[in-house]
MOPAC internal coordinates of N, CA, C and O (Angstrom, degrees):
PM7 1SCF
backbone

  N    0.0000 0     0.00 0     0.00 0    0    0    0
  C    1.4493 1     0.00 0     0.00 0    1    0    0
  C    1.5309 1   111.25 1     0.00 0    2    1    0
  O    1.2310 1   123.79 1   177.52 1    3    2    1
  N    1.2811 1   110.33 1    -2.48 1    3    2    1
  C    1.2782 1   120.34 1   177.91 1    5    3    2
  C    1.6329 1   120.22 1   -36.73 1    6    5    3
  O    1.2310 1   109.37 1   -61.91 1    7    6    5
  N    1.1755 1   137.53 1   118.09 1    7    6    5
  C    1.6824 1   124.80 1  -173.31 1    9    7    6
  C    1.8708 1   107.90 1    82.83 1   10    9    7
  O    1.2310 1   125.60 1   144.64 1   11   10    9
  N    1.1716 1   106.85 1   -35.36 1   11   10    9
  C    1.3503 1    82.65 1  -155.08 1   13   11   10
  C    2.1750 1    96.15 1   -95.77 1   14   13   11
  O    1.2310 1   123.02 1  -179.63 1   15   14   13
  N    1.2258 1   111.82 1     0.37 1   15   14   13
  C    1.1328 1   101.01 1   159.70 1   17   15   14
  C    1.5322 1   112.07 1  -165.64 1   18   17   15
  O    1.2310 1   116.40 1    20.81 1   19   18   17
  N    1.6192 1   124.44 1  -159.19 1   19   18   17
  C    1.4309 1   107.08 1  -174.72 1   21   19   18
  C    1.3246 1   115.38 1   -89.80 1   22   21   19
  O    1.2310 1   112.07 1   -19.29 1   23   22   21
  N    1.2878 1   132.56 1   160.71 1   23   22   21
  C    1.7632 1   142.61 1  -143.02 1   25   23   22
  C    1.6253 1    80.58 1   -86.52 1   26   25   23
  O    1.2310 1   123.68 1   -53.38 1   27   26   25
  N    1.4702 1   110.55 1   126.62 1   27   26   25
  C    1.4774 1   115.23 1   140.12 1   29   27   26
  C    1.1574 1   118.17 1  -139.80 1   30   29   27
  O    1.2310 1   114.60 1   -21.26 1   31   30   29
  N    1.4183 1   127.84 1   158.74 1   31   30   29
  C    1.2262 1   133.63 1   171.70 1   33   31   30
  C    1.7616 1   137.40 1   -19.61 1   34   33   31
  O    1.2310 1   131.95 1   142.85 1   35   34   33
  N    1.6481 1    94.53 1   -37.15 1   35   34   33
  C    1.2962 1   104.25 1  -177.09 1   37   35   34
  C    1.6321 1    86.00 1   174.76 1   38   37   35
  O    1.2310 1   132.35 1   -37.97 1   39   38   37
  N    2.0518 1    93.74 1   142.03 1   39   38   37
  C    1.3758 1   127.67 1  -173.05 1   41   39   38
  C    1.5241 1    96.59 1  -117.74 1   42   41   39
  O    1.2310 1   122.62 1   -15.26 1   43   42   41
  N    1.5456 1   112.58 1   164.74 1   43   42   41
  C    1.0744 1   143.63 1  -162.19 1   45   43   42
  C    1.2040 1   126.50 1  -159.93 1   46   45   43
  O    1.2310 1   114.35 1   -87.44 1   47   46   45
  N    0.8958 1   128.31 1    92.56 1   47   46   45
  C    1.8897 1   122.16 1  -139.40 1   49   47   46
  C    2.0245 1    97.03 1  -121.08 1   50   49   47
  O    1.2310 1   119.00 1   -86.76 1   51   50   49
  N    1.2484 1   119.51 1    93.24 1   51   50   49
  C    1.2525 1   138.38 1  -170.29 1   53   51   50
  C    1.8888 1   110.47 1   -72.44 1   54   53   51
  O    1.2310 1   134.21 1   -80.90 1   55   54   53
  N    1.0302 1    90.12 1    99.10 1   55   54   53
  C    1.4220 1    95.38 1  -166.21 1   57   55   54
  C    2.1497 1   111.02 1   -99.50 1   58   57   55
  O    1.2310 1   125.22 1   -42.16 1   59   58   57
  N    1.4939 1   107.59 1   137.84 1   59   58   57
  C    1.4061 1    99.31 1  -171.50 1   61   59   58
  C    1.6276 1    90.11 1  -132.72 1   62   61   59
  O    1.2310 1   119.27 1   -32.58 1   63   62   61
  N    1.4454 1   119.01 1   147.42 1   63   62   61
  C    1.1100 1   113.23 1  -174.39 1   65   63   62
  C    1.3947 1   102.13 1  -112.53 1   66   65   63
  O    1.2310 1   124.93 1   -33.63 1   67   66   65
  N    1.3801 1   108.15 1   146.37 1   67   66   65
  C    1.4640 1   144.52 1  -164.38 1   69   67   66
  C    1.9533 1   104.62 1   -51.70 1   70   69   67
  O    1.2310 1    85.08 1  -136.11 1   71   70   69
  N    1.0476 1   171.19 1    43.89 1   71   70   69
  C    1.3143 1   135.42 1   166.62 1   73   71   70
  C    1.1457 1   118.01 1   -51.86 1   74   73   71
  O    1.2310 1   129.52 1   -13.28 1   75   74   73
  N    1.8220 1    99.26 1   166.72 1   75   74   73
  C    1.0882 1   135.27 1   174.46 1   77   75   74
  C    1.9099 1   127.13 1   -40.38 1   78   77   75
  O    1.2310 1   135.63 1   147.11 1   79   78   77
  N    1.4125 1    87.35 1   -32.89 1   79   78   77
  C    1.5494 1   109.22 1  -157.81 1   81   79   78
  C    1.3499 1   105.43 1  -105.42 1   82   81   79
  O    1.2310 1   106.47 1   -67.21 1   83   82   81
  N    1.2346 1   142.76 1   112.79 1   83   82   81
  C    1.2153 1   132.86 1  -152.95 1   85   83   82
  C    2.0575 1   112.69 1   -91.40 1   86   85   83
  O    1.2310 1   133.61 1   158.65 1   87   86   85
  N    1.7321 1    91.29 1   -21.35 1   87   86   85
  C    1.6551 1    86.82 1   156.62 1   89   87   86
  C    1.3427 1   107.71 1   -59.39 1   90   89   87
  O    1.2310 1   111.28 1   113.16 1   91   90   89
  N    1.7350 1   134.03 1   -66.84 1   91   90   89
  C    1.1176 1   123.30 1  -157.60 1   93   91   90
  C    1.3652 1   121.22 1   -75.50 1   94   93   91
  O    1.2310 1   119.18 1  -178.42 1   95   94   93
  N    1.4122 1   119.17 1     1.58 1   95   94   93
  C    1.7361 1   133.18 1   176.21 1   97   95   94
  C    1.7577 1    84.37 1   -83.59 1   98   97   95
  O    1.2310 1   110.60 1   113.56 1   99   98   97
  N    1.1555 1   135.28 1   -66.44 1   99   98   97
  C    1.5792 1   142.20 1  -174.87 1  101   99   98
  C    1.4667 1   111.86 1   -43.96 1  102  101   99
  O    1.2310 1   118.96 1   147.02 1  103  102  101
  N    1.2923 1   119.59 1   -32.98 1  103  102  101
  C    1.9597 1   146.28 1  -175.43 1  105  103  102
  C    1.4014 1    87.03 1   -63.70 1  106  105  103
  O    1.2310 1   126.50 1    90.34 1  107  106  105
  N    1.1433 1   105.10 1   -89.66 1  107  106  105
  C    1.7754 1   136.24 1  -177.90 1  109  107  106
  C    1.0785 1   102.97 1   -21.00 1  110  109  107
  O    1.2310 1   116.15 1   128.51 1  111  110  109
  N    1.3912 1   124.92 1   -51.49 1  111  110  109
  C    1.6120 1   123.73 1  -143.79 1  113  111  110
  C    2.1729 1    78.70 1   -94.96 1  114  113  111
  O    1.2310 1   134.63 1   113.68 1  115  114  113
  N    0.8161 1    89.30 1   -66.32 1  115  114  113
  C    1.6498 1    78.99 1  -171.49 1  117  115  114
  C    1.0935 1   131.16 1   -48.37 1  118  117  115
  O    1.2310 1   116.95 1   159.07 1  119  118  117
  N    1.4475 1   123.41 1   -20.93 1  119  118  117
  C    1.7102 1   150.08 1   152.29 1  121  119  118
  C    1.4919 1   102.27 1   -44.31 1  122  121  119
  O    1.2310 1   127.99 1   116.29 1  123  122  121
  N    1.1970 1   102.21 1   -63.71 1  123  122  121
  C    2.1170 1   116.69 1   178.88 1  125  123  122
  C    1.5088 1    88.26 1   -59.93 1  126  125  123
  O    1.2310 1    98.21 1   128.37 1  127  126  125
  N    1.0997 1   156.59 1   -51.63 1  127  126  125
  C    1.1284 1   122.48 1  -130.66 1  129  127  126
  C    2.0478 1    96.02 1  -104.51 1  130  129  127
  O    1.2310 1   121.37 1   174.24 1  131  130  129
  N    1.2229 1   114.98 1    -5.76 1  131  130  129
  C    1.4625 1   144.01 1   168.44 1  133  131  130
  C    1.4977 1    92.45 1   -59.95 1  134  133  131
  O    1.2310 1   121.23 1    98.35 1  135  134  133
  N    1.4810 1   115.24 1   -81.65 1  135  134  133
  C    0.9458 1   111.16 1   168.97 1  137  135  134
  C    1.1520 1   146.82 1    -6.21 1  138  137  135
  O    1.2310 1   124.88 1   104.56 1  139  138  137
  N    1.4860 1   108.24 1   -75.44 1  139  138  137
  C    1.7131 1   136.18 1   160.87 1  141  139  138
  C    1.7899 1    92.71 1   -28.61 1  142  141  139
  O    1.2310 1   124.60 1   109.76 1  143  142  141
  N    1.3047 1   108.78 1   -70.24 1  143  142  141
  C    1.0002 1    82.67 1  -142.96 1  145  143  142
  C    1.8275 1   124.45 1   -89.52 1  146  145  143
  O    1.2310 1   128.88 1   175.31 1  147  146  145
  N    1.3303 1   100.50 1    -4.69 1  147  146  145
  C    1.5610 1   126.17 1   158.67 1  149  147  146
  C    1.5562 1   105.11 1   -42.80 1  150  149  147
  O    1.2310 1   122.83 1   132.98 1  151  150  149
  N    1.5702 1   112.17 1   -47.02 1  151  150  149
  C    1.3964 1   101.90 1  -160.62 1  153  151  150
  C    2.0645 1    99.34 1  -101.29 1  154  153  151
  O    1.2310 1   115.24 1   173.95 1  155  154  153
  N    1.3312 1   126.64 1    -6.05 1  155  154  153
  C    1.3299 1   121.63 1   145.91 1  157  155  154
  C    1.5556 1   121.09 1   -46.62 1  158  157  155
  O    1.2310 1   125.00 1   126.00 1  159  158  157
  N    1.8696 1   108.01 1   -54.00 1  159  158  157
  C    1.3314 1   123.41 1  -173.01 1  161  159  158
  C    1.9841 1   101.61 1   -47.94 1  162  161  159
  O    1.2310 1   130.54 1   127.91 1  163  162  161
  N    1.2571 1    97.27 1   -52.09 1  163  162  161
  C    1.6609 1   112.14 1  -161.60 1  165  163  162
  C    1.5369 1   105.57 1   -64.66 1  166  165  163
  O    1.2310 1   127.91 1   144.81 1  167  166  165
  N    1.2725 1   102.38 1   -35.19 1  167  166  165
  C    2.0330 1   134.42 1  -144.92 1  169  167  166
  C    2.8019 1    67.62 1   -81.47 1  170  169  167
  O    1.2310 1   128.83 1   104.33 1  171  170  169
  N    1.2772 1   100.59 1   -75.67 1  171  170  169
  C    1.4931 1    93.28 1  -170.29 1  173  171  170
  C    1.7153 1   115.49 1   -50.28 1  174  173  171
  O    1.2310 1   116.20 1   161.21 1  175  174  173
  N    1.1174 1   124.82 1   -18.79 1  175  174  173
  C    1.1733 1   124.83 1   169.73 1  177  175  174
  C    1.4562 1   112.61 1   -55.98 1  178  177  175
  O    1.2310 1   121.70 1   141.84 1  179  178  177
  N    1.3421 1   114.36 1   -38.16 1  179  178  177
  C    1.2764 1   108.62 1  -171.23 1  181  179  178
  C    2.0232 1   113.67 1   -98.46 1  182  181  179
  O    1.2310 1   134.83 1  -167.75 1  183  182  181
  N    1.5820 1    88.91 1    12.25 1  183  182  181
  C    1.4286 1   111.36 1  -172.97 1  185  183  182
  C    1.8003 1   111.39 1    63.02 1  186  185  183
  O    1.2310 1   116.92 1  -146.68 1  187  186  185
  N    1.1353 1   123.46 1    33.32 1  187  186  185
  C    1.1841 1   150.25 1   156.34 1  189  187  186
  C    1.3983 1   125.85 1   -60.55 1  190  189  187
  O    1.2310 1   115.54 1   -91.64 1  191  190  189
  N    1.4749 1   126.08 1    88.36 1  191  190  189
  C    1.7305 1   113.97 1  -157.35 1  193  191  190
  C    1.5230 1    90.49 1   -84.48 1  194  193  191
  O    1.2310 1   114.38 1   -39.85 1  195  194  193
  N    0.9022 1   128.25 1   140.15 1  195  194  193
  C    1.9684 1   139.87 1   158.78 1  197  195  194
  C    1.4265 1    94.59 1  -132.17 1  198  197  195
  O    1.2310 1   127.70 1   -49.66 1  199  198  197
  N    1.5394 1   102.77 1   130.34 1  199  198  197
  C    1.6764 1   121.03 1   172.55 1  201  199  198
  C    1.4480 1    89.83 1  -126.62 1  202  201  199
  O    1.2310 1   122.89 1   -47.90 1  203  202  201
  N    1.7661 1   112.06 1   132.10 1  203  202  201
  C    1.5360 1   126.17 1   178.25 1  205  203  202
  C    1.9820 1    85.00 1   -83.66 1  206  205  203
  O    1.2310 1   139.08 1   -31.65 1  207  206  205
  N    1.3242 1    80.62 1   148.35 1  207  206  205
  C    1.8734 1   101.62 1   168.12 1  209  207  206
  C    1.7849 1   121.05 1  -145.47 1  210  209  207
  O    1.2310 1   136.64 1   -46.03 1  211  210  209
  N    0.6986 1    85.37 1   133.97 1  211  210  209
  C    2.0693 1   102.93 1   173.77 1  213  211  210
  C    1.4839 1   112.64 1   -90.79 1  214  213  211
  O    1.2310 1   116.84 1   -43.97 1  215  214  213
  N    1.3361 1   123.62 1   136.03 1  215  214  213
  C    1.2417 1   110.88 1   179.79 1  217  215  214
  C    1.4790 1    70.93 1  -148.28 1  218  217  215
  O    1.2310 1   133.19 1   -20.29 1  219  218  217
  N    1.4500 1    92.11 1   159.71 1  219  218  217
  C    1.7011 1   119.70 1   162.52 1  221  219  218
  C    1.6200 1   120.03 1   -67.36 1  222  221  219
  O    1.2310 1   124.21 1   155.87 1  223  222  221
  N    1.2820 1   109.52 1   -24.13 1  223  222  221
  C    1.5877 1   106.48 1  -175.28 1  225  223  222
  C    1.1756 1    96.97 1   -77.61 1  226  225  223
  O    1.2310 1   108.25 1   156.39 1  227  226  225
  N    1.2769 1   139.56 1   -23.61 1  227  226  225
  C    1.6534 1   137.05 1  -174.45 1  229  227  226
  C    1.7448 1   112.21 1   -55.23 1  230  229  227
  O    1.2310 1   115.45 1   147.91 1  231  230  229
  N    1.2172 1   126.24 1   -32.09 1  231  230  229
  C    1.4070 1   144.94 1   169.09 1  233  231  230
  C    1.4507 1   106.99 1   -79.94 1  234  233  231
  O    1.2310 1   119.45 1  -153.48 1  235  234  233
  N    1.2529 1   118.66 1    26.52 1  235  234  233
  C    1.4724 1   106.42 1  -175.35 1  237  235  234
  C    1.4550 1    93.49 1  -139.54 1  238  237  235
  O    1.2310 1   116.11 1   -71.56 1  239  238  237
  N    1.6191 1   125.00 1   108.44 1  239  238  237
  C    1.1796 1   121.89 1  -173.29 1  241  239  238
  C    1.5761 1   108.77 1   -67.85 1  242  241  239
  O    1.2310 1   116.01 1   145.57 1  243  242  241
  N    1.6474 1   125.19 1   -34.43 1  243  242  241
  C    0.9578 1   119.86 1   178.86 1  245  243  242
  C    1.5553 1   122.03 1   -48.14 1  246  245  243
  O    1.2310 1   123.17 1   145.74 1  247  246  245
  N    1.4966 1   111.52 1   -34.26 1  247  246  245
  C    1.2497 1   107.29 1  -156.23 1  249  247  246
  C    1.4580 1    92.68 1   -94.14 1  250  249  247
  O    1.2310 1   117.86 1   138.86 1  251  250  249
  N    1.5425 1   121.68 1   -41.14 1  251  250  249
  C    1.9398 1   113.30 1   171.58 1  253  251  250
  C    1.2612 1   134.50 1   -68.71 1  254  253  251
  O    1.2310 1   122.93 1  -174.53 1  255  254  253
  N    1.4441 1   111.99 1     5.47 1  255  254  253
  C    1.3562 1   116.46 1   173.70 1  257  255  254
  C    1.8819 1   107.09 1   -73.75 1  258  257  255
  O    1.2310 1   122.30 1   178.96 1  259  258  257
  N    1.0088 1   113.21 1    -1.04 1  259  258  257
  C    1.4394 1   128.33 1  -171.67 1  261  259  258
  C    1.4691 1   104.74 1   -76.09 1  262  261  259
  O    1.2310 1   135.07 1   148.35 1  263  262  261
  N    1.0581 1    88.45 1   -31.65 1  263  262  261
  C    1.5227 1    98.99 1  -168.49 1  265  263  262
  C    1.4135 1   124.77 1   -98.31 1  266  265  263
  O    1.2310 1   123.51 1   162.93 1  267  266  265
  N    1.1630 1   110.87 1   -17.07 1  267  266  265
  C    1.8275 1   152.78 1   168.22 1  269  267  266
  C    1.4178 1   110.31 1    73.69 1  270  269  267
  O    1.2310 1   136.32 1  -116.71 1  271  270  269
  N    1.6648 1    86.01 1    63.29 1  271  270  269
  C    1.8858 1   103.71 1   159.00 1  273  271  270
  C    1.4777 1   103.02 1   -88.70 1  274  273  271
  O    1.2310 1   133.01 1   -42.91 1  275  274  273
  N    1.2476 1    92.46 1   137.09 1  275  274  273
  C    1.8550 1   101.10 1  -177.51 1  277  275  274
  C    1.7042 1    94.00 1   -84.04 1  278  277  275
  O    1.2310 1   138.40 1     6.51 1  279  278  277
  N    1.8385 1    81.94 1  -173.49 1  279  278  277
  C    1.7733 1    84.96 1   169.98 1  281  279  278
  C    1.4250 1   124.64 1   -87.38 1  282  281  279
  O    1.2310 1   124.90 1  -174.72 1  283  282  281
  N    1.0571 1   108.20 1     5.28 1  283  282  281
  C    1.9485 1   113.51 1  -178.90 1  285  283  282
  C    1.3943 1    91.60 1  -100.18 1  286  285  283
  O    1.2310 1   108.96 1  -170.83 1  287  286  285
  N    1.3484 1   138.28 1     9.17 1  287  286  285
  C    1.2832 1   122.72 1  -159.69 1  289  287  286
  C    1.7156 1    99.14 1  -123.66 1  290  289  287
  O    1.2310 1   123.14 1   -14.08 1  291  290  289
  N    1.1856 1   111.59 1   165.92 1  291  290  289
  C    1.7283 1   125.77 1   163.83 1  293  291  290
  C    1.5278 1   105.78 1  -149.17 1  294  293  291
  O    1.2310 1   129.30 1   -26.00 1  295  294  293
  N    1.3860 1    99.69 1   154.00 1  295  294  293
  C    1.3664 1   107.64 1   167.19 1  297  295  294
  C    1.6948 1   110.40 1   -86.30 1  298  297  295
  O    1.2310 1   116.55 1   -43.58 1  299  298  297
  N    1.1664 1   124.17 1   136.42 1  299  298  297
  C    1.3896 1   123.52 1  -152.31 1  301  299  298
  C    2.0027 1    90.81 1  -115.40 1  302  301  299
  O    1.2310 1   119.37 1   158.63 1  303  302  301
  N    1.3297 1   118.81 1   -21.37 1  303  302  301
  C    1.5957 1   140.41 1   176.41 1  305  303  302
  C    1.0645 1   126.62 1  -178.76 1  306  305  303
  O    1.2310 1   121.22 1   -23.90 1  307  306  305
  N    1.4572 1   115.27 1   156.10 1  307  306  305
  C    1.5359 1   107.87 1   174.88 1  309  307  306
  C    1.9696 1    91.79 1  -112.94 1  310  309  307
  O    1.2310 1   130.93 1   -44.82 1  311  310  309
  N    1.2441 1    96.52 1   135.18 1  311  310  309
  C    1.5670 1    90.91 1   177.37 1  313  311  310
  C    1.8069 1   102.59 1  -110.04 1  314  313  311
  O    1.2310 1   129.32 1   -38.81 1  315  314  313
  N    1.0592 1    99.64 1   141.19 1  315  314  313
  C    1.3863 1   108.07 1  -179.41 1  317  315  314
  C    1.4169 1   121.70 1  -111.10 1  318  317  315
  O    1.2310 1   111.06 1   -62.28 1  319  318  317
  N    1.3615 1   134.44 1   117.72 1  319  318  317
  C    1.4729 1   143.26 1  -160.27 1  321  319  318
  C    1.2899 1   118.26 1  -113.67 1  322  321  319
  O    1.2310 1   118.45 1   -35.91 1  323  322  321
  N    1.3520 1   120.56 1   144.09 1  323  322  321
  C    1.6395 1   126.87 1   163.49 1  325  323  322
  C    1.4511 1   104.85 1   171.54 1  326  325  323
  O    1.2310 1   138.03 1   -19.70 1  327  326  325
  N    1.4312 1    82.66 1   160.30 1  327  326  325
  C    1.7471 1   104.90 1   172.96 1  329  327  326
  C    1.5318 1   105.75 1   -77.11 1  330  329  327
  O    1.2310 1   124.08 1   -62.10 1  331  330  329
  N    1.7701 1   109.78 1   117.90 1  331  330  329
  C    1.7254 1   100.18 1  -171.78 1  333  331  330
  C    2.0204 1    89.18 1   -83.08 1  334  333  331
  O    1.2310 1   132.82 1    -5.28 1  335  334  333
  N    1.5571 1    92.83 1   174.72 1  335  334  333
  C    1.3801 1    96.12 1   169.91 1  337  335  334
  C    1.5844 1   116.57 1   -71.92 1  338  337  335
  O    1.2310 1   131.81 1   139.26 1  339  338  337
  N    1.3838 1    94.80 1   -40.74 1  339  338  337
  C    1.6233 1   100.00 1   177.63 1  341  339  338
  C    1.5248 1   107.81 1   -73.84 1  342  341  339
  O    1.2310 1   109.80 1   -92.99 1  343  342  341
  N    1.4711 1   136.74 1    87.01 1  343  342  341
  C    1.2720 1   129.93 1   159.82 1  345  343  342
  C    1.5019 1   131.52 1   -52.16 1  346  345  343
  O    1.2310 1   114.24 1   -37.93 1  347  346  345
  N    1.5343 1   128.52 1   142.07 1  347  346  345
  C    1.5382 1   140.45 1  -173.09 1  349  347  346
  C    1.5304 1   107.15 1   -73.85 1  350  349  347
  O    1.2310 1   126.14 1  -116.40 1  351  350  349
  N    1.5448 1   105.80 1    63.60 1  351  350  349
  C    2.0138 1    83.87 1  -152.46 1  353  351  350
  C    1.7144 1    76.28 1  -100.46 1  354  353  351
  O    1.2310 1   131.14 1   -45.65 1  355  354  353
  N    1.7569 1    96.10 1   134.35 1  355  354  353
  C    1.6544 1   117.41 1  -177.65 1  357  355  354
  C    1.3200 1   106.75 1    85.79 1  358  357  355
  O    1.2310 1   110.77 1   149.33 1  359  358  357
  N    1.3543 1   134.97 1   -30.67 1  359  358  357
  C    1.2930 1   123.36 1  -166.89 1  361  359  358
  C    1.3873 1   104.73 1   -91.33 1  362  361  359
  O    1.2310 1   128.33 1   -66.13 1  363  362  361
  N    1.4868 1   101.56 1   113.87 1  363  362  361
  C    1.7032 1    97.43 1   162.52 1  365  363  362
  C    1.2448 1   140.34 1  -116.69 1  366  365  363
  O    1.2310 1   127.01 1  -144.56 1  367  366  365
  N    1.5538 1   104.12 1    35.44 1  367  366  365
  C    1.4482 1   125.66 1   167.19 1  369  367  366
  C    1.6720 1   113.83 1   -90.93 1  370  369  367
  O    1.2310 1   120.74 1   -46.38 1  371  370  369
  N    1.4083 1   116.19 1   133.62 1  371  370  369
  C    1.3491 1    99.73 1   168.63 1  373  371  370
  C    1.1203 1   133.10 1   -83.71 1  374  373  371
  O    1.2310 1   102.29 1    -9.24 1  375  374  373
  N    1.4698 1   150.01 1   170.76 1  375  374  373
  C    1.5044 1   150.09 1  -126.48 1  377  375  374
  C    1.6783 1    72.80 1   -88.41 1  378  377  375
  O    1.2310 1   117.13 1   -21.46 1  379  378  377
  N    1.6113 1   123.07 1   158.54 1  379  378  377
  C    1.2589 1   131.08 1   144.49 1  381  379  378
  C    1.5428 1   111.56 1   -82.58 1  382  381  379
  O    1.2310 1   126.82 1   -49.28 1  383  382  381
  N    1.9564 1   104.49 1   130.72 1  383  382  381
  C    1.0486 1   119.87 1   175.50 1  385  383  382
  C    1.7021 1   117.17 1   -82.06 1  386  385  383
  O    1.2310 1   120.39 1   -48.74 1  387  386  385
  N    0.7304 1   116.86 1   131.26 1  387  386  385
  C    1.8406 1   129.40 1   177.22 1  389  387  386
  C    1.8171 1    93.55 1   -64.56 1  390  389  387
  O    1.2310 1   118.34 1   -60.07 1  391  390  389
  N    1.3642 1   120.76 1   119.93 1  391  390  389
  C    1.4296 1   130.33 1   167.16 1  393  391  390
  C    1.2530 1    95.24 1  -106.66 1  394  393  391
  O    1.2310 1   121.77 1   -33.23 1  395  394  393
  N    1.7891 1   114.23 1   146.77 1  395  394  393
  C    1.5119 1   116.02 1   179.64 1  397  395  394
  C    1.3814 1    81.77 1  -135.40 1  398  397  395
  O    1.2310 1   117.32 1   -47.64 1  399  398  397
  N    1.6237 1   122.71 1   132.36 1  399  398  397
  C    1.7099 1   121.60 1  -168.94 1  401  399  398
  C    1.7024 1    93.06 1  -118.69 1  402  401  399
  O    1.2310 1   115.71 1   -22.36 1  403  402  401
  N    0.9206 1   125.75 1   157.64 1  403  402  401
  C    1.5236 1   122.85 1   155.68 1  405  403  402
  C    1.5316 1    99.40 1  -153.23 1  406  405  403
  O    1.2310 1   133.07 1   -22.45 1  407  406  405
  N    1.3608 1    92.35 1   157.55 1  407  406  405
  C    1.5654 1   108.97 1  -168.41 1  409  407  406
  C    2.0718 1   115.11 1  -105.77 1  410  409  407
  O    1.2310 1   137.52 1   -65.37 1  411  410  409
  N    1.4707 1    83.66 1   114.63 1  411  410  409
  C    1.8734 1    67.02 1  -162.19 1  413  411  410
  C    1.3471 1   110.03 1  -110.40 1  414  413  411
  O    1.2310 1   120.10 1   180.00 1  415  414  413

């Protein structure tokens, strides 16, 4: 992951595969993204920080074949993991995320 985003401990690269059908590519992707966040919920239990991230190289088959995403496949996130120094000890709410909405 070197260069292509910031250094953490350990990556996780959430992969959803492509159909034909663009309802069930739309299904999928929102199923994965359920996912994501089931395994954040589980991931803080164990005081485990994972932050999901988007990068632009993820749309670039050249650059994820590295990683051995096929062609039916996409990376849907890269989740990034570690033990922070500052531990959640007692708190079992997760950090509030900043939403920025615009209306287009």
């Amino acid at each position: 992951m070197q260069g292509l985003q910031e250094p953490a401990p350990a990556y996780l690269l959430v992969l959803v595969k492509e159909e034909a059908d663009q309802y069930k590519r739309e299904e999928d992707f929102a199923a994965v993204c359920c996912l994501i966040q089931n395994f954040r919920l589980l991931a803080h239990e164990q005081s485990l920080g994972v932050r999901c991230t988007l990068h632009d190289w993820m749309y670039d088959p050249s650059r994820t074949e590295m990683f051995g995403v096929l062609n039916n496949e996409r990376i849907a996130a890269v989740l990034e993991m570690g033990y922070g120094a500052n531990q959640w000890k007692g708190n079992t709410e997760l950090p509030e995320t900043q939403l920025h909405f615009e209306l287009l």
